[in-house]
KOLZARO-703615 format. One record per residue (C-alpha): residue number from 1; x, y, z; residue in three letters. Coordinates in steps of 0.5 Angstrom, whole numbers, m for minus. Example, Ala and Ser with C-alpha at 12.3 -4.5 7.8 and 13.67 -1.06 7.14 Angstrom:
KOLZARO-703615
<r><k>1</k><east>25</east><north>m9</north><up>16</up><r>ala</r></r>
<r><k>2</k><east>27</east><north>m2</north><up>14</up><r>ser</r></r>
//
This chain:
KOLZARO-703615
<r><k>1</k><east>0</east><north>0</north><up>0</up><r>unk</r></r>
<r><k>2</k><east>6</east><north>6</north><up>1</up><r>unk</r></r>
<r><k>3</k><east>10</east><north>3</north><up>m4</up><r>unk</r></r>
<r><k>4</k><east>3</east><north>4</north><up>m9</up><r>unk</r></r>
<r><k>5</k><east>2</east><north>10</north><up>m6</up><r>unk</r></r>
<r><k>6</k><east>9</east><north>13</north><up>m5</up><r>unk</r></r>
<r><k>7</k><east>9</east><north>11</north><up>m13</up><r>unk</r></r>
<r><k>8</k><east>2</east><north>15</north><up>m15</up><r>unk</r></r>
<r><k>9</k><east>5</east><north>22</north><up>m12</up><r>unk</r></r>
<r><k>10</k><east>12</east><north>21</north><up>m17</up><r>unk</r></r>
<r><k>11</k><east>17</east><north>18</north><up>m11</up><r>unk</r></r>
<r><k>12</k><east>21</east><north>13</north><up>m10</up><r>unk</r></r>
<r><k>13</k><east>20</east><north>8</north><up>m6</up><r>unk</r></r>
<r><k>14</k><east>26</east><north>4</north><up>m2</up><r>unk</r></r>
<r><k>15</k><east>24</east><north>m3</north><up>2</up><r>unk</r></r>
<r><k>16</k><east>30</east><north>m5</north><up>7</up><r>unk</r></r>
<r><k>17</k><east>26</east><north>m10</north><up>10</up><r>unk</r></r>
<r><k>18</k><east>25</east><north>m18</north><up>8</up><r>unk</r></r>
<r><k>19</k><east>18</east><north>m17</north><up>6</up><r>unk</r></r>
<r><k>20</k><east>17</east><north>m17</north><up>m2</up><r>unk</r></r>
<r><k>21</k><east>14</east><north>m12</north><up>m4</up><r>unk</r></r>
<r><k>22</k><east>16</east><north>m11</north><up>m11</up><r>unk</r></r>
<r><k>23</k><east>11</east><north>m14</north><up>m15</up><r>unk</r></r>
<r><k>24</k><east>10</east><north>m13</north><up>m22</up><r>unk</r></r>
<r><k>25</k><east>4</east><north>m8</north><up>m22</up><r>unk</r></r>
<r><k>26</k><east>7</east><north>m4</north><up>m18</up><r>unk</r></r>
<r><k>27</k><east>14</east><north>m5</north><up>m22</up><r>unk</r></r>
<r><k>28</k><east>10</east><north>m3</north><up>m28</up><r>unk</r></r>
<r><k>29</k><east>6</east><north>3</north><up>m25</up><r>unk</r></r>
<r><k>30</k><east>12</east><north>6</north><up>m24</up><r>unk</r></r>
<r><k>31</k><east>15</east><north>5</north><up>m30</up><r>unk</r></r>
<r><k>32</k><east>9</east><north>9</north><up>m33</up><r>unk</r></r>
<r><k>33</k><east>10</east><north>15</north><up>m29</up><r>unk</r></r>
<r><k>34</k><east>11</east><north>22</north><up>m32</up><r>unk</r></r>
<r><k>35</k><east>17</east><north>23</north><up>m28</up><r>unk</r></r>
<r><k>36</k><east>21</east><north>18</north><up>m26</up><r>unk</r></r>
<r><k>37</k><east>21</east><north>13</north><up>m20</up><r>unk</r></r>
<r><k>38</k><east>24</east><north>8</north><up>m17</up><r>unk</r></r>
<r><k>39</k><east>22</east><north>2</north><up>m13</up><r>unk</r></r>
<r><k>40</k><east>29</east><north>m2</north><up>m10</up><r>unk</r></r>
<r><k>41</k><east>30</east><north>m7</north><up>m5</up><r>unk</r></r>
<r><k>42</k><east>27</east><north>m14</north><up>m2</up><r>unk</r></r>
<r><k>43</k><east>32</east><north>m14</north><up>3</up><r>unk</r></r>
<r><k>44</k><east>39</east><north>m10</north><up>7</up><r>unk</r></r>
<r><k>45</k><east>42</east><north>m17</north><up>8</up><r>unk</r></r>
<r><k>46</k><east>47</east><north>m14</north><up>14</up><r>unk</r></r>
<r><k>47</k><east>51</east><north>m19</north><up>18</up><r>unk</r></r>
<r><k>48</k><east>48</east><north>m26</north><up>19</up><r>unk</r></r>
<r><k>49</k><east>43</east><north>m25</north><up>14</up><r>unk</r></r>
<r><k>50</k><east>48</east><north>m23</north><up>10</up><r>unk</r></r>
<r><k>51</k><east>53</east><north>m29</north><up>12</up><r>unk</r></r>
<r><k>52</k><east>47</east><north>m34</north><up>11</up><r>unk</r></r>
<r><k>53</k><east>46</east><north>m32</north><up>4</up><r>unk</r></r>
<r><k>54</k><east>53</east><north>m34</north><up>3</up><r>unk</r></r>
<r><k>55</k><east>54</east><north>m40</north><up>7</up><r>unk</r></r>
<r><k>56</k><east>48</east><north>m43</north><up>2</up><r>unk</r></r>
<r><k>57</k><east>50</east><north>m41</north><up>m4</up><r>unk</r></r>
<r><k>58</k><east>57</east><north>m44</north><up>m2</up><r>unk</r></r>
<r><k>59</k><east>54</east><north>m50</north><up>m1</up><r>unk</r></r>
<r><k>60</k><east>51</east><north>m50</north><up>m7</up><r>unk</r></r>
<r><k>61</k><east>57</east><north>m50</north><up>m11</up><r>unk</r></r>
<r><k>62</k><east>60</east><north>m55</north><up>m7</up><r>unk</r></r>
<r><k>63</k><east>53</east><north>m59</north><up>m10</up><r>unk</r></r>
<r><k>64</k><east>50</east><north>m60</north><up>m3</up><r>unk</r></r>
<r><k>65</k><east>43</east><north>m57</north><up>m2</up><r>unk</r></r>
<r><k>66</k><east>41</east><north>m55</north><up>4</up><r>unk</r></r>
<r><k>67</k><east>34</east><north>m56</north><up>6</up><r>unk</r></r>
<r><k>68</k><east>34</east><north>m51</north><up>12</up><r>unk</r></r>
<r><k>69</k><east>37</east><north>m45</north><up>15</up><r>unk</r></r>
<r><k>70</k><east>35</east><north>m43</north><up>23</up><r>unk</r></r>
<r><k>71</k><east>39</east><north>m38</north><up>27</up><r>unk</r></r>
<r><k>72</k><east>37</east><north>m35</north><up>34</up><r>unk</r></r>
<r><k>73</k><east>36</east><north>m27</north><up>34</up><r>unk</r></r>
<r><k>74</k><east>39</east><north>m26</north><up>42</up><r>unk</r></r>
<r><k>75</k><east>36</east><north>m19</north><up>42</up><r>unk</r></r>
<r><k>76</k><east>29</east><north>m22</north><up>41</up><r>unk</r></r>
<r><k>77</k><east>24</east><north>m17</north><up>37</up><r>unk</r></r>
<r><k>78</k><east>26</east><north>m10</north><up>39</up><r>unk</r></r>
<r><k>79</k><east>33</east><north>m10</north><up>37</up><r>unk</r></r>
<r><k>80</k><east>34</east><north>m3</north><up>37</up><r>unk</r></r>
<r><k>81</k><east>31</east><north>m1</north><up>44</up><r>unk</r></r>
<r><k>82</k><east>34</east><north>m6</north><up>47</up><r>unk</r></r>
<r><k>83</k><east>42</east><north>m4</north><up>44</up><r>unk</r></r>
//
């Protein structure tokens, strides 16, 4: 909804958090734009997401496939109140 609003009044849109939002309706609505507009992103992926995705991708490439990544976030839910 703020992807497809943020679009509708000529600005761009940035999405830093795992959920997808680029879809491709909303790639196409701002491709019709008079003025330009961007929507990027899916993810940030900074430190263990980020080393993860690595991980897997190396063990594919050794011809392994892992089936499963699980991790533990110590800081629970509210990361930043907590630091």
């Amino acid at each position: 909804l703020y992807a497809t609003a943020a679009v509708l009044e000529g600005c761009s849109f940035v999405n830093g958090g795992s959920q997808n939002t680029l879809q491709p309706g909303l790639i196409e609505l701002a491709s019709r734009q008079a003025t330009p507009v961007y929507v990027l992103g899916t993810d940030f992926k900074a430190g263990q997401t980020k080393a993860k995705t690595a991980l897997v991708e190396y063990l594919r490439a050794l011809g392994l496939r892992p089936t499963t990544v699980a991790s533990y976030n110590h800081l629970g839910n509210n990361d930043m109140r907590n630091l």
